[in-house]
N, C-alpha and C positions, 0 to 999 in steps of 0.2 A: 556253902557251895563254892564259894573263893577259892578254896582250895584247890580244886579239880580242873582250874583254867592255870594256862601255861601264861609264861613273862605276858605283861604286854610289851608288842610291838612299838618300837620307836617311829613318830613321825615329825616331820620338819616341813614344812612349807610357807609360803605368804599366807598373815590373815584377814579377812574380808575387812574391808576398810571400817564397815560397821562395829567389829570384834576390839576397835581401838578407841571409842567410846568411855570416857572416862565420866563415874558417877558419884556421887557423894554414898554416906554412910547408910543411908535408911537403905530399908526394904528393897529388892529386886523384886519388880510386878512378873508373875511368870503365868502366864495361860497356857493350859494340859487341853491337849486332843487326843483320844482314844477310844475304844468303843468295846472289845471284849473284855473276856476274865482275865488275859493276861497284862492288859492297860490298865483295866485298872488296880491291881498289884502296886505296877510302878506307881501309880498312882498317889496308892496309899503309903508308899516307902518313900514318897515326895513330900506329902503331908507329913510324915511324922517327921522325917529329917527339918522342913521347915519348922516345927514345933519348936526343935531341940536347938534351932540356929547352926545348923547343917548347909551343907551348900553356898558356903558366903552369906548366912542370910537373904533368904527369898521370902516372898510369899505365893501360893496358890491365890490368882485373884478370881479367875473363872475357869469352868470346864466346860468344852464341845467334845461331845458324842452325836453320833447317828442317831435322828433320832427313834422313838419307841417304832417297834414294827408288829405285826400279826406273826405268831408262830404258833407251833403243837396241833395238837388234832383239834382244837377248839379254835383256831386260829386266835389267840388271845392277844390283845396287845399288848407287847410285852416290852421293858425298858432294858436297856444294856444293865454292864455290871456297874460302867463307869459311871452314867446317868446315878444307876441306884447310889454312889458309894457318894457321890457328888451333891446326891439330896441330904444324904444323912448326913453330912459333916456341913451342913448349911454354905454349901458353896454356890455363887453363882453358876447356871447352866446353861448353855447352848444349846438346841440342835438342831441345823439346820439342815434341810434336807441335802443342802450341796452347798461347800465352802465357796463357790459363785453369789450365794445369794448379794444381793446389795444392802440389805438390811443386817443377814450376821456382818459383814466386813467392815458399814458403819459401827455396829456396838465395838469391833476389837477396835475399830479408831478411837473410839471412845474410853477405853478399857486402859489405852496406853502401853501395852506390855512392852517389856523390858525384852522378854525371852518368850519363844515360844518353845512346846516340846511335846513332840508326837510320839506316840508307841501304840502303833495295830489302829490307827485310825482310821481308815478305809474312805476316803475322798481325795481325789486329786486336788490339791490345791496352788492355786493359781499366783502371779505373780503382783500381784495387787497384794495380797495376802502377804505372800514372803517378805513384802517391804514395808509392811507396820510395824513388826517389831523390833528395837532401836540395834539387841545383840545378835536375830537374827533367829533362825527354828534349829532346833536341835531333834535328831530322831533316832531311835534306839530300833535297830534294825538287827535278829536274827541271822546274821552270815558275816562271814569275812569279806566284805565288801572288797575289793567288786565283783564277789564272783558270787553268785544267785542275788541277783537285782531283781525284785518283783515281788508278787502277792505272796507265795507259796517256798522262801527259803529253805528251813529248814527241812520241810516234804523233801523236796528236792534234794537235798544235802542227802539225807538219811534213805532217799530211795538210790541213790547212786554208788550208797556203799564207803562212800567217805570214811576215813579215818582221824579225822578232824571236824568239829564244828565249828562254832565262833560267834561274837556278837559287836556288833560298831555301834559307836556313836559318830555320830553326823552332821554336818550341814546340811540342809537341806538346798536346791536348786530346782530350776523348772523341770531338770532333766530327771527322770523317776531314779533313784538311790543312788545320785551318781554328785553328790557333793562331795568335801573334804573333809576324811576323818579325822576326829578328835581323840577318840578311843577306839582300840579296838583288845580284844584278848581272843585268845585259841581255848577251845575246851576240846579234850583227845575224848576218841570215843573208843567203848571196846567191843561194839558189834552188837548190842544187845537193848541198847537203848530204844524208847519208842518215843512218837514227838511232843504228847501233852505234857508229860513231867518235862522232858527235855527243853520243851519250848516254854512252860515258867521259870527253871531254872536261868534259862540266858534273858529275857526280859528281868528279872529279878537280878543279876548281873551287870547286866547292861545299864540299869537304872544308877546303882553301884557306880558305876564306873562315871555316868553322868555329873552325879553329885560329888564324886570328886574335881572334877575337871570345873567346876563351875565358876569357883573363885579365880582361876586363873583368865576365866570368860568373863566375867567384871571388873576386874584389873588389867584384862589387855594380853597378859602376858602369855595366851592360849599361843599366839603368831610365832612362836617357835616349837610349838608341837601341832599345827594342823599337816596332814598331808594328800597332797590331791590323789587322788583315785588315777588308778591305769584302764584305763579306757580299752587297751589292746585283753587285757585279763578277764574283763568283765564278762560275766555268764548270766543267764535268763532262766529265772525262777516261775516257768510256766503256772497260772492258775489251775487247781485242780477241777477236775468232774467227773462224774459219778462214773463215764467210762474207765478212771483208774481204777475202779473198785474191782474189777474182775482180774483172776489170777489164771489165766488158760495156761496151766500146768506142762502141759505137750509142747509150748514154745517156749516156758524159764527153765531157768537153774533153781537148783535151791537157793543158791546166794539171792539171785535178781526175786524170786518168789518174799524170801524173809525180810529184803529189804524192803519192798514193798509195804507187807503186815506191818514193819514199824514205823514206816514214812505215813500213812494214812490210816493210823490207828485210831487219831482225835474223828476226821470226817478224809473221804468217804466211807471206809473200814476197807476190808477185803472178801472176797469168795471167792470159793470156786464150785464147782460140778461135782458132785458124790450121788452116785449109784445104789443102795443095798438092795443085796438081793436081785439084782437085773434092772429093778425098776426105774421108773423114768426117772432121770437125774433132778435131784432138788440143789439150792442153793444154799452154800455151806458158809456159813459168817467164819476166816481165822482171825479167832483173837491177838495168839501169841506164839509165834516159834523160836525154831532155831533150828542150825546146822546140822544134821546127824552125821556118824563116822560108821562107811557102810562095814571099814574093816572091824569096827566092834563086837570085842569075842564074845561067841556065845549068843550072840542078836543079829545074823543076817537081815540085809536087807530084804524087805515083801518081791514076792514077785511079782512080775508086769506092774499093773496099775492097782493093784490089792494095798490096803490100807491095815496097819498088822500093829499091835501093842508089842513096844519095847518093854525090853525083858525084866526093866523096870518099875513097868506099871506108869511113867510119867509121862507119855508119851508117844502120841500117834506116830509111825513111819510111812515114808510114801517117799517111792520114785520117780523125780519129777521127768520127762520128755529125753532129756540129754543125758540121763542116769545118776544125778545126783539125788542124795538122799535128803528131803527135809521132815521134819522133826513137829507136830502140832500139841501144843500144850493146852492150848486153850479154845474152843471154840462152841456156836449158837446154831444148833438149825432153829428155822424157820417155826418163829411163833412159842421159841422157846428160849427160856432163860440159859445165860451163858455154861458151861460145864469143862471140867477139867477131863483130861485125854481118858483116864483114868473111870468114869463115869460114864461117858461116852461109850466106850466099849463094853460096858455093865449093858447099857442100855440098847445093843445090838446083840444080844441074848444068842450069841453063835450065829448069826447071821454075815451073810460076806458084804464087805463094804471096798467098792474102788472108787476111785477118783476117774471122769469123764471129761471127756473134750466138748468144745463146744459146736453146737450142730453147725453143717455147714453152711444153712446161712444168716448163723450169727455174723451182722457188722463186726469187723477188725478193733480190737482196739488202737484209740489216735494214738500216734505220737505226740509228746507236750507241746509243739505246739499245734497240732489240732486240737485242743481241750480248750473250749470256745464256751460255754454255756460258766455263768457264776455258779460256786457250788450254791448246790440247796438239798442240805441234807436229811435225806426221808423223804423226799420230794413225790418220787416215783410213788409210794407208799401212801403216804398220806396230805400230800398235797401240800405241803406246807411250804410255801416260799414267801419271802419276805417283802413286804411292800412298800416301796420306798421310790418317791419318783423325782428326778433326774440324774441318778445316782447309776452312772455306768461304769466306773471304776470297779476291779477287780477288789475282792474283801482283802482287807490285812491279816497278816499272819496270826493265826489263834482266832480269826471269828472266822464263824459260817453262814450264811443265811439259811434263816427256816432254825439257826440250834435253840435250846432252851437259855434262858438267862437267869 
């Protein structure tokens, strides 16, 4: 996937007086915090690069994760991916309900770490913390820093229609994503991308780009490649909830509509209102779009709010509010397995299908930042939200609360 990220960025600045720590030849102690499937990834491309004597030589000495929560219809207690991958490779483990506790902060005092290194950890951590470790924490963060600081980057990026992603490596500081990069690279996007692959791709990068940078963060010599963050640039990566899930078609575009579907394809997904036949509107899960070209010959656009198979066969059409055309490839009603556009209109047997607004006194969807509630995905549904107490920090990029593990 190296391929698909542009140069990295050159950066210059002072480095943390800690960063100038000089250490003999053994082992660098390195403690991993992370809690989803995309943590632990980096995870395991930490472990094995350690195997191989990668990264200046380190070692993996322990791992914190969140710890086990209740999730699924059976509320089962369930352990992250990091926890799982952290038992099976016999690593030490953490988890403490909140990086405050007094007890995990003794064990890291105890542990010694050299380095620390976060990716989708999901706990604030406190400044007690940031000053055990001798080179300091490192964090692999989803965006071109400083612009989508917060839970939810690359959502954000890819809801906004960006033509660029990105992913930084970090210092970390008390101020949330707002230390001095060590790496960063661009990954261009071409419109079509959705965030679970996209969002393993750049932790899987990102990690990459860590383990290069390391050896020059044990020898010192990082102090002329960190550089501070512009504070004036910085942008706010709103947590997501389940009121992004809704697509009320009558106020997007196509564009603002697709971007959506691929910004919250992992959690919350999307829908919208669909009609057949007159009857009362159900809730339509969109899987996957795209643009359509209403001037495409031979395939007019539907009229009004009619929902029409392109000429194709690949492909739902619908006119959103402002008269753009967008394109459904893929999508789920209710209590039914996912289906292509294709099937879908098999399965409306000449029956007329539109697209519905929402009743008038459907609540407004917020703007990000009214989207206050952590997600908890299926929640509405099945009740499932994650149990974990004193943990009010927003989740890390790629986990959900309430998802399967």
């Amino acid at each position: 996937c190296a391929a698909r990220f542009a140069r990295p960025r050159g950066v210059l600045s002072p480095l943390p007086a800690r960063c100038l720590v000089t250490m003999s030849a053994a082992k660098r102690r390195v403690v991993f915090l992370g809690t989803p499937a995309v943590a632990a990834r980096s995870l395991e491309l930490l472990l094995d690069a350690s195997a191989q004597g990668g990264g200046g030589g380190f070692e993996v000495a322990a791992v914190v994760s969140q710890p086990p929560a209740r999730s699924g219809r059976k509320m089962k207690l369930t352990a992250s991916p990091v926890q799982t991958l952290a038992e099976a490779r016999g690593i030490e483990l953490l988890t403490p309900a909140s990086a405050k506790e007094e007890a995990f902060l003794a064990r890291l005092d105890e542990l010694q770490p050299d380095l620390c290194i976060t990716a989708a950890y999901g706990c604030f951590l406190p400044q007690r913390f940031l000053d055990i470790p001798r080179f300091g924490t490192l964090n692999v963060h989803p965006s071109l820093l400083p612009l989508y600081r917060g839970a939810a980057p690359l959502q954000r990026c890819l809801e906004a229609g960006d033509s660029v992603a990105g992913v930084s490596v970090a210092f970390t500081v008390l101020k949330m994503d707002a230390g001095p990069l060590l790496r960063q690279e661009e990954r261009p996007l071409v419109g079509d991308e959705q965030e679970p692959p996209l969002l393993l791709e750049l932790f899987e990068r990102g990690t990459e780009l860590l383990l290069d940078a390391l050896p020059s963060v044990w020898d010192g010599s990082c102090a002329g490649q960190l550089a501070p963050q512009e504070d004036a640039r910085a942008t706010k990566a709103a947590k997501l909830s389940t009121a992004d899930a809704e697509l009320r078609l009558e106020q997007l575009s196509a564009s603002e509509a697709h971007n959506k579907v691929r910004a919250f394809a992992g959690w919350p997904g999307t829908w919208t209102r669909l009609s057949i036949c007159g009857a009362e509107p159900i809730r339509v899960k969109l899987l996957q779009t795209r643009l359509g070209l209403p001037e495409a010959a031979g395939d007019p656009p539907p009229a009004g709010r009619q929902v029409a198979l392109a000429a194709g066969g690949g492909a739902l059409r619908l006119v959103c509010g402002d008269g753009s055309l967008l394109e459904v490839l893929r999508l789920t009603l209710p209590g039914k397995k996912p289906v292509d556009a294709r099937a879908f209109w098999n399965g409306l047997n000449g029956r007329r299908a539109e697209w519905a607004s929402a009743p008038p006194d459907a609540a407004a969807a917020p703007e990000h930042a009214a989207a206050s509630a952590p997600p908890e995905p299926l929640a509405a549904a099945v009740g499932a939200k994650r149990q974990r107490a004193e943990v009010t920090e927003p989740p890390p990029p790629g986990f959900t609360w309430g998802g399967k593990y």
